[in-house]
DSSP file (Angstrom, degrees, kcal/mol; ACC not computed):
  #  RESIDUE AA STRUCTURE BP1 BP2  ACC     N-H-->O    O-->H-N    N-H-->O    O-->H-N    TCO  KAPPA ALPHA  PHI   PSI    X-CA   Y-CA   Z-CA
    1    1 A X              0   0    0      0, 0.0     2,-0.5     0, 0.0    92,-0.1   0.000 360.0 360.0 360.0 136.2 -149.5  126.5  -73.6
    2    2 A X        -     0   0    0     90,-0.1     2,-0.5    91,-0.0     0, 0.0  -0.904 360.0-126.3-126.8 142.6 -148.6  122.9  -73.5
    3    3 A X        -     0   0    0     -2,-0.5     2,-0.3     1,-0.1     0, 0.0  -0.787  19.3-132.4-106.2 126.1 -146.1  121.5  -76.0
    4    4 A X        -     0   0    0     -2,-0.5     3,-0.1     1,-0.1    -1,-0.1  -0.537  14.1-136.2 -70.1  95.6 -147.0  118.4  -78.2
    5    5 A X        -     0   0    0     -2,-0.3    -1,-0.1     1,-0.1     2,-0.1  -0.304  27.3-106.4 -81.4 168.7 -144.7  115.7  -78.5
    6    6 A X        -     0   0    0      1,-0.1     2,-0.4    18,-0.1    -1,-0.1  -0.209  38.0-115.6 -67.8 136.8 -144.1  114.2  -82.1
    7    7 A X        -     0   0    0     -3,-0.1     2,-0.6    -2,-0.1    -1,-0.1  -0.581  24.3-151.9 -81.7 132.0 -145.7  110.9  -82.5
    8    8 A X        -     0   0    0     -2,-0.4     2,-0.2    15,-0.0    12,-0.1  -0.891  14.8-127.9-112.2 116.0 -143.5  108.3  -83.0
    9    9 A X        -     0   0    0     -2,-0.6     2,-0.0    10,-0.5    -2,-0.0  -0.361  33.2-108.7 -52.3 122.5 -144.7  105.4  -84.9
   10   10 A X        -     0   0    0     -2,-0.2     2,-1.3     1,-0.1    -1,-0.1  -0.141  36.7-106.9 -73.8 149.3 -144.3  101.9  -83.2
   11   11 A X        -     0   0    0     -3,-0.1     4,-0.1     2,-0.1    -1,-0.1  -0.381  25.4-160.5 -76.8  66.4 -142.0   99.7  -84.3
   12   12 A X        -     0   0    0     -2,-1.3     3,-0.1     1,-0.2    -1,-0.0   0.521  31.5-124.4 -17.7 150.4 -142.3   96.3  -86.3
   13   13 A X  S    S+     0   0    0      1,-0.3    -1,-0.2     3,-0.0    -2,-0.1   0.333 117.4  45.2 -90.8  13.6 -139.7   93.5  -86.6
   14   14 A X  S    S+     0   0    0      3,-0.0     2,-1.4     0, 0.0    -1,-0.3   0.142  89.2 114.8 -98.3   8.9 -140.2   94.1  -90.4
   15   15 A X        +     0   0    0      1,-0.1    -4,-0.0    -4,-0.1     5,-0.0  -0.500  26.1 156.5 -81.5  97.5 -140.0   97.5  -90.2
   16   16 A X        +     0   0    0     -2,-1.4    -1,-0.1     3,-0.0     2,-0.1   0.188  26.0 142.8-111.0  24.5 -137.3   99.2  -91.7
   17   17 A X    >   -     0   0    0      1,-0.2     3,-0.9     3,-0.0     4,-0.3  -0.372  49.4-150.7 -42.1 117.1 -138.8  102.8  -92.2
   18   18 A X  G >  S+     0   0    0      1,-0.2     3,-4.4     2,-0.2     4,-0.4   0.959 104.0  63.0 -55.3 -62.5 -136.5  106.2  -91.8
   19   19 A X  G 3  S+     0   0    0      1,-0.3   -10,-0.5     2,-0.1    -1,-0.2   0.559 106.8  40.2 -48.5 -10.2 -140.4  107.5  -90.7
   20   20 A X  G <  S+     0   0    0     -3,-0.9    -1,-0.3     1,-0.1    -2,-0.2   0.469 114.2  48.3-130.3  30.2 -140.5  105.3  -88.0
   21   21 A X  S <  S+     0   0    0     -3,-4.4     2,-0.3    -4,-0.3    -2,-0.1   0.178  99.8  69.7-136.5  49.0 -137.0  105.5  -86.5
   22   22 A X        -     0   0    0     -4,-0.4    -1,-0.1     3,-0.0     2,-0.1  -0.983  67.6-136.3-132.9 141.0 -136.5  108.8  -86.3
   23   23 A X        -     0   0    0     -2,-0.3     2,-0.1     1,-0.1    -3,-0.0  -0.539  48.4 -93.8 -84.0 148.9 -137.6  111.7  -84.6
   24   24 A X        -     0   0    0     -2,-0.1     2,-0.3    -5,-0.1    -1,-0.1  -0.381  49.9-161.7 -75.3 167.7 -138.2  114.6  -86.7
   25   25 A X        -     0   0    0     -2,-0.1     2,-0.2    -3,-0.0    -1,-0.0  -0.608  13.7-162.2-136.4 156.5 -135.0  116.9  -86.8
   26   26 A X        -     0   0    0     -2,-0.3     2,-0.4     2,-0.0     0, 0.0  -0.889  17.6-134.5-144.7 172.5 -134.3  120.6  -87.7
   27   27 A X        -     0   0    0     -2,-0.2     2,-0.2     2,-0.0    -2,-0.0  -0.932  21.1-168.5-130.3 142.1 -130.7  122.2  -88.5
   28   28 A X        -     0   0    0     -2,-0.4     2,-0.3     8,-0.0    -2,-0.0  -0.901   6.4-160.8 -98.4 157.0 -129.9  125.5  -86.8
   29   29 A X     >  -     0   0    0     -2,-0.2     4,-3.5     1,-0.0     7,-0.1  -0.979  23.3-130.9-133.1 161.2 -126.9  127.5  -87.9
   30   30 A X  T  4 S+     0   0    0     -2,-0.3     4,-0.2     1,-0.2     7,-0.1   0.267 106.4  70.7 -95.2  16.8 -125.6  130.3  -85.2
   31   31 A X  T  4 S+     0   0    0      2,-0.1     3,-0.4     3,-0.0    -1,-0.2   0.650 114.1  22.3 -91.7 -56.0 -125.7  132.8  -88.2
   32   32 A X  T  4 S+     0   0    0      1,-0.3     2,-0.3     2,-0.1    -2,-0.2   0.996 141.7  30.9 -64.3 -48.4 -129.5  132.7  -88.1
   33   33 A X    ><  -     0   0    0     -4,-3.5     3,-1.4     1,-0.1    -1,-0.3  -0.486  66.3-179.9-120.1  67.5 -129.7  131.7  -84.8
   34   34 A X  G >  S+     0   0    0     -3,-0.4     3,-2.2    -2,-0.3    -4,-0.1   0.571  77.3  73.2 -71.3 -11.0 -126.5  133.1  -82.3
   35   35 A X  G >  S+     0   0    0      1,-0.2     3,-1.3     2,-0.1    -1,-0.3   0.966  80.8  68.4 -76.5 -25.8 -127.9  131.3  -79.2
   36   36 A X  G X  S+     0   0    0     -3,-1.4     3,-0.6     1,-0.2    -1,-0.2   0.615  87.7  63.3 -20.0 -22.1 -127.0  127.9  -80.3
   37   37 A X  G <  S+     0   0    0     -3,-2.2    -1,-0.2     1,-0.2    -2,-0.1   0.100 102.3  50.9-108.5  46.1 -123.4  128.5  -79.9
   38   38 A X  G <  S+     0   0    0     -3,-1.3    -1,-0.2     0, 0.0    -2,-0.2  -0.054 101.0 100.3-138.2   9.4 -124.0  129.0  -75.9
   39   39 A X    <   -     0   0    0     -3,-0.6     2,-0.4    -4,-0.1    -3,-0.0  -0.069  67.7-131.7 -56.6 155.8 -125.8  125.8  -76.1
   40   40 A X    >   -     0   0    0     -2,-0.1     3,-3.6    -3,-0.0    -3,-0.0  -0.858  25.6-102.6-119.7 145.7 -124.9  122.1  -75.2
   41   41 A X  T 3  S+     0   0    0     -2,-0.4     3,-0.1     1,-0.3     0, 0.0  -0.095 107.0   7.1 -57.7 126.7 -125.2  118.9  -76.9
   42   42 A X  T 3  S+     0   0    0      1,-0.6    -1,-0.3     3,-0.0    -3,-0.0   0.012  89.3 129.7  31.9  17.8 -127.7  117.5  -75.5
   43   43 A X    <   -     0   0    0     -3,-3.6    -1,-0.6     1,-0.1     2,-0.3  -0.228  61.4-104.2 -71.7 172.9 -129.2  119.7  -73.4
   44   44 A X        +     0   0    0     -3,-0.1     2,-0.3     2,-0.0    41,-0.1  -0.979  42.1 173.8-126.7 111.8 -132.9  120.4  -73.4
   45   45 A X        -     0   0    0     -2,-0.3     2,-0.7    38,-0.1    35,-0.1  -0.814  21.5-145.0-129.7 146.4 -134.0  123.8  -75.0
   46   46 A X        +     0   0    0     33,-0.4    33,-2.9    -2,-0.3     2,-0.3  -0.976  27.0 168.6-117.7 127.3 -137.6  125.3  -75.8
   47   47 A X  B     -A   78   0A   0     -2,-0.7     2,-0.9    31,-0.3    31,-0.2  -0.910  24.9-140.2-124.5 110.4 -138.1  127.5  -79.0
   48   48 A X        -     0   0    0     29,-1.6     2,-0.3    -2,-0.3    -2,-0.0  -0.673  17.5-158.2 -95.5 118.5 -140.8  128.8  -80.7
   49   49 A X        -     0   0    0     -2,-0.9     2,-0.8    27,-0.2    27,-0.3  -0.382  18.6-153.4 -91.5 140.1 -140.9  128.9  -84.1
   50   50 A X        -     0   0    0     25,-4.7    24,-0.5    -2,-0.3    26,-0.1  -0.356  34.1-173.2-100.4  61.4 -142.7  130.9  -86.6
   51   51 A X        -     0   0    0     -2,-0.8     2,-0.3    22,-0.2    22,-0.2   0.083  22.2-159.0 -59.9 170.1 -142.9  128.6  -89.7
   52   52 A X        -     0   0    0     20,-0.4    20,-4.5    18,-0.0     2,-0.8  -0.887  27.1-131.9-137.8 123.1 -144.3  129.0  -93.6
   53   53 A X        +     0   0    0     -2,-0.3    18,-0.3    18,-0.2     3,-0.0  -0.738  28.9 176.7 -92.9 109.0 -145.1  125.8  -95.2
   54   54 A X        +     0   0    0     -2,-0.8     2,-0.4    16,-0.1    17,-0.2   0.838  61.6  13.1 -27.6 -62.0 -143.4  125.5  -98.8
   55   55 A X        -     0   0    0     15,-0.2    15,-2.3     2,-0.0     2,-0.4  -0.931  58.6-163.3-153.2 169.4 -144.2  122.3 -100.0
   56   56 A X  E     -B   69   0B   0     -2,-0.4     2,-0.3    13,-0.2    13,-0.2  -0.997   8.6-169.2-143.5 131.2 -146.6  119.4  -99.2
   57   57 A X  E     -B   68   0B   0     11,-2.5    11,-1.4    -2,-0.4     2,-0.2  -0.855   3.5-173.8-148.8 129.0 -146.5  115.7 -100.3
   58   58 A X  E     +B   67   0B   0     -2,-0.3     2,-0.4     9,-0.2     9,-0.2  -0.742  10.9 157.2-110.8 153.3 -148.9  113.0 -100.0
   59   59 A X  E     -B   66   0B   0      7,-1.7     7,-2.0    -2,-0.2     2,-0.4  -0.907  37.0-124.7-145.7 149.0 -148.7  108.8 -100.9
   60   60 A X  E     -B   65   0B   0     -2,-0.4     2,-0.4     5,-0.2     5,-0.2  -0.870  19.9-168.2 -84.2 137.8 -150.5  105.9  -99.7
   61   61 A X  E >  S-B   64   0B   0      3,-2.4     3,-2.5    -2,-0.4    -2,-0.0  -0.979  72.9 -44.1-124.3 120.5 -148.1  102.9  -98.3
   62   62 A X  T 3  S-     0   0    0     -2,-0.4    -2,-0.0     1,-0.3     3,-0.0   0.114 125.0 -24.8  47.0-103.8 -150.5   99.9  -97.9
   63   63 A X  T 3  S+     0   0    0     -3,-0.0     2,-0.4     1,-0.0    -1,-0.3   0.652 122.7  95.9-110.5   3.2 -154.0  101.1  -96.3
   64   64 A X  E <   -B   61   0B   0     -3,-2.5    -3,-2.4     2,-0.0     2,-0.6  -0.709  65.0-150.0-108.7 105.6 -151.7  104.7  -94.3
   65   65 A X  E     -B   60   0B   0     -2,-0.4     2,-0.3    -5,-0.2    -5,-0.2  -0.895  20.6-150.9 -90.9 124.8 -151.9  108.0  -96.4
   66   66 A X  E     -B   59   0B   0     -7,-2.0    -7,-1.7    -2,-0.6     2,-0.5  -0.747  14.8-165.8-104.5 151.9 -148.8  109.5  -95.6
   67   67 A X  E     +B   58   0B   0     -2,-0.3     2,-0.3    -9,-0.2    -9,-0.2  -0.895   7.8 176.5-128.5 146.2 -148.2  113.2  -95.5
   68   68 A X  E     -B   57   0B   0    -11,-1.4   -11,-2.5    -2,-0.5     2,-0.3  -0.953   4.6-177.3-139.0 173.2 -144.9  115.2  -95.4
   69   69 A X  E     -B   56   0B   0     -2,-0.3   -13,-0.2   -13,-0.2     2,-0.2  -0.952  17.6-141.5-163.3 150.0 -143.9  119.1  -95.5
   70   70 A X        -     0   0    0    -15,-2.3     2,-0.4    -2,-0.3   -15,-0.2  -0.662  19.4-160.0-128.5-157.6 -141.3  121.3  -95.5
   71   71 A X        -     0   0    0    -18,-0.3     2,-0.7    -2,-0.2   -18,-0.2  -0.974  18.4-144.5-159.7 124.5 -141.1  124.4  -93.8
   72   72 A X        -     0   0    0    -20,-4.5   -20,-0.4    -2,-0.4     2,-0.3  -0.950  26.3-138.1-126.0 121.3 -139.1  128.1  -93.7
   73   73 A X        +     0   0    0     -2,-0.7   -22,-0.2   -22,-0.2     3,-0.1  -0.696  31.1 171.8 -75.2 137.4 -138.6  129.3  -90.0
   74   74 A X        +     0   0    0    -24,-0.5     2,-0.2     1,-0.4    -1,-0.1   0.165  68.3  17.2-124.8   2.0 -139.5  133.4  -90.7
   75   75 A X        +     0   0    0     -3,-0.1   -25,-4.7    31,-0.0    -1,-0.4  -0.711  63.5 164.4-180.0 132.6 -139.5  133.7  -87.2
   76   76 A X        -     0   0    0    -27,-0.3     2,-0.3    -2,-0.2   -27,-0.2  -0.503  20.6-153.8-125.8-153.3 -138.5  132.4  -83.3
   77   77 A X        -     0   0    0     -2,-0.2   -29,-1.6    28,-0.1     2,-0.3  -0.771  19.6-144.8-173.2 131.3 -138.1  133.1  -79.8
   78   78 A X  B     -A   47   0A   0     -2,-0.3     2,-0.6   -31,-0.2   -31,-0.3  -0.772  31.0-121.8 -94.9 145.4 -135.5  130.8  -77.7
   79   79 A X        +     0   0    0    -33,-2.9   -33,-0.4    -2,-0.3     2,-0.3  -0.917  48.1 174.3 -75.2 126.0 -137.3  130.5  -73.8
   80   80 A X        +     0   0    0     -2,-0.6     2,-1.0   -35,-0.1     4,-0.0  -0.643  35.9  29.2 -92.1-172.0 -134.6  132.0  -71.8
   81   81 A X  S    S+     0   0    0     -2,-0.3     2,-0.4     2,-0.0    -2,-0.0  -0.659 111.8  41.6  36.6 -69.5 -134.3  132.8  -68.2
   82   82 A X  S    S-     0   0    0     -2,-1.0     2,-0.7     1,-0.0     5,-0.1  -0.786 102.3-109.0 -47.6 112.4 -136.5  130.6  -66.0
   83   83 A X    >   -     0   0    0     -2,-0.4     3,-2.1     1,-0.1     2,-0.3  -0.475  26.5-137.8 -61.0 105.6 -135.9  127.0  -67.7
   84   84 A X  T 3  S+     0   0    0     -2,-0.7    -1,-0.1     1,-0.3   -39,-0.1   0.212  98.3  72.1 -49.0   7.8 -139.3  126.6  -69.2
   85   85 A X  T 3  S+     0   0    0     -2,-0.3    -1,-0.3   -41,-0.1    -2,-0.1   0.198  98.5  46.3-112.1  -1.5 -139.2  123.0  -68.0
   86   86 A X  S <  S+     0   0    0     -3,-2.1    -2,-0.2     2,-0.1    -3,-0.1   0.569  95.3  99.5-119.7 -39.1 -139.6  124.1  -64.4
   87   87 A X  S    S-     0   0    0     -4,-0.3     2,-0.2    -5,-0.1     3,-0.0  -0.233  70.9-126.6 -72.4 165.9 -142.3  126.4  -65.2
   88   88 A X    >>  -     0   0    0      1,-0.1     3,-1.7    -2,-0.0     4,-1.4  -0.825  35.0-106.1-125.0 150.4 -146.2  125.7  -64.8
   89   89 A X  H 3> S+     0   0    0      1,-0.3     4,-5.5    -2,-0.2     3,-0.4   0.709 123.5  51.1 -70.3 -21.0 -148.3  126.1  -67.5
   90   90 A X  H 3> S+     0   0    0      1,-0.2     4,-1.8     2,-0.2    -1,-0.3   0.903 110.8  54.4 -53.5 -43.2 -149.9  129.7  -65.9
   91   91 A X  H <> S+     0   0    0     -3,-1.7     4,-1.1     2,-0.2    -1,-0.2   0.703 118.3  34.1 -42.1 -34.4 -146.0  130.7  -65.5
   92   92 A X  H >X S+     0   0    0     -4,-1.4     4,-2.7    -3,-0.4     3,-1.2   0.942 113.5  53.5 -87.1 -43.4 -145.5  129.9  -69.5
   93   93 A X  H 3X S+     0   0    0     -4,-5.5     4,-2.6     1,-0.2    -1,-0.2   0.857 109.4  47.6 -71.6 -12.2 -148.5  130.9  -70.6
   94   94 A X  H 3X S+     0   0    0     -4,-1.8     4,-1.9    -5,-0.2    -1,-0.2   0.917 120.7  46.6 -37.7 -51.8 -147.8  134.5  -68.7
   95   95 A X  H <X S+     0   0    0     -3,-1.2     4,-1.8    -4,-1.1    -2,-0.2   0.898 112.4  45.1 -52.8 -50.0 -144.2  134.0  -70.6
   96   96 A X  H  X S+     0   0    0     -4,-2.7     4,-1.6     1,-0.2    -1,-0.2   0.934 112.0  52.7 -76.6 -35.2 -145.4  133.2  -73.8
   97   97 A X  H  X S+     0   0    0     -4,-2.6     4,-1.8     1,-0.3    -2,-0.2   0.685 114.2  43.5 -59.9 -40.4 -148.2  136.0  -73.6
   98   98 A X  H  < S+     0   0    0     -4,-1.9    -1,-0.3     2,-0.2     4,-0.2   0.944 107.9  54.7 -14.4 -85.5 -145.6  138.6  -72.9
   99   99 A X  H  <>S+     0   0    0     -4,-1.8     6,-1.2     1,-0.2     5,-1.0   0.687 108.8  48.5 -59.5 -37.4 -143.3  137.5  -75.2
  100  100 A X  H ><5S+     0   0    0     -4,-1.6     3,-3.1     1,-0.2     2,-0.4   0.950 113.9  52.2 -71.6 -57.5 -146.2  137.8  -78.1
  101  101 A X  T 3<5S+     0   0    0     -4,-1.8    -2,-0.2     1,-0.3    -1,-0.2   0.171 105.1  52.0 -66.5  20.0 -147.0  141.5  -76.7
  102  102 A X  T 3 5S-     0   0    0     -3,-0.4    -1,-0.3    -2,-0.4    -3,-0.1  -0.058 121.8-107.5-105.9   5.7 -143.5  142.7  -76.9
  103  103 A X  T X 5S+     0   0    0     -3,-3.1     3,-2.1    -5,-0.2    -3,-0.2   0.157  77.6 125.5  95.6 -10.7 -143.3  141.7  -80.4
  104  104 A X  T 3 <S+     0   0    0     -5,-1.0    -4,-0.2     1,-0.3   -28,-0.1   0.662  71.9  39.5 -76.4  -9.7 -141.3  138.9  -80.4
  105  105 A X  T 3         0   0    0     -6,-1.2    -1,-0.3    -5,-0.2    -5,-0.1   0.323 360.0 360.0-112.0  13.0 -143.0  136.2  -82.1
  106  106 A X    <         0   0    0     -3,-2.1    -2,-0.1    -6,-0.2    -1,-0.1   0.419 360.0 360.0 -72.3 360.0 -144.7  138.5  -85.1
């Protein structure tokens, strides 16, 4: 499985947009999620998340219909053991396939 990075709109020198200078962001808390607090700020971590979307909202800005959502994680899986950044995508998708047949992402 190969993971999709977010597309980041480029930036204008009129452009004063949160949507295009920021990436999008999530909050964990180590109550929901205790491997965060073994974690470090900035390190580079793979998770897969098992979302339900809530709520949906659309506008036009000029000729750009823009769309946003929000989202309740009902389920993850942190990559642990082999750093999934090392692996090749037969290695993950072995990982990930596993990881579905042992329950962990249902």
């Amino acid at each position: 499985m190969q993971m999709q990075k977010p597309k980041m709109p480029k930036m204008g020198k009129d452009t004063m947009s949160v949507d295009t200078t920021m990436h999008p962001s999530i909050h964990f808390s180590s109550k929901n999620i205790p491997e965060i607090a073994d974690w470090k700020v900035k390190g580079k971590y793979k998770i897969i998340l098992d979302i339900v979307q809530t709520s949906k909202s659309e506008r036009i800005i000029g000729n750009e219909k823009k769309v946003d959502g929000n989202f309740d994680i009902v389920g993850y899986k942190s990559m642990s053991g082999k750093d999934v950044m090392e692996m090749d995508e037969k290695e993950f998708d072995e990982y990930f396939d596993k990881s579905v047949a042992k329950g962990h992402l249902a």
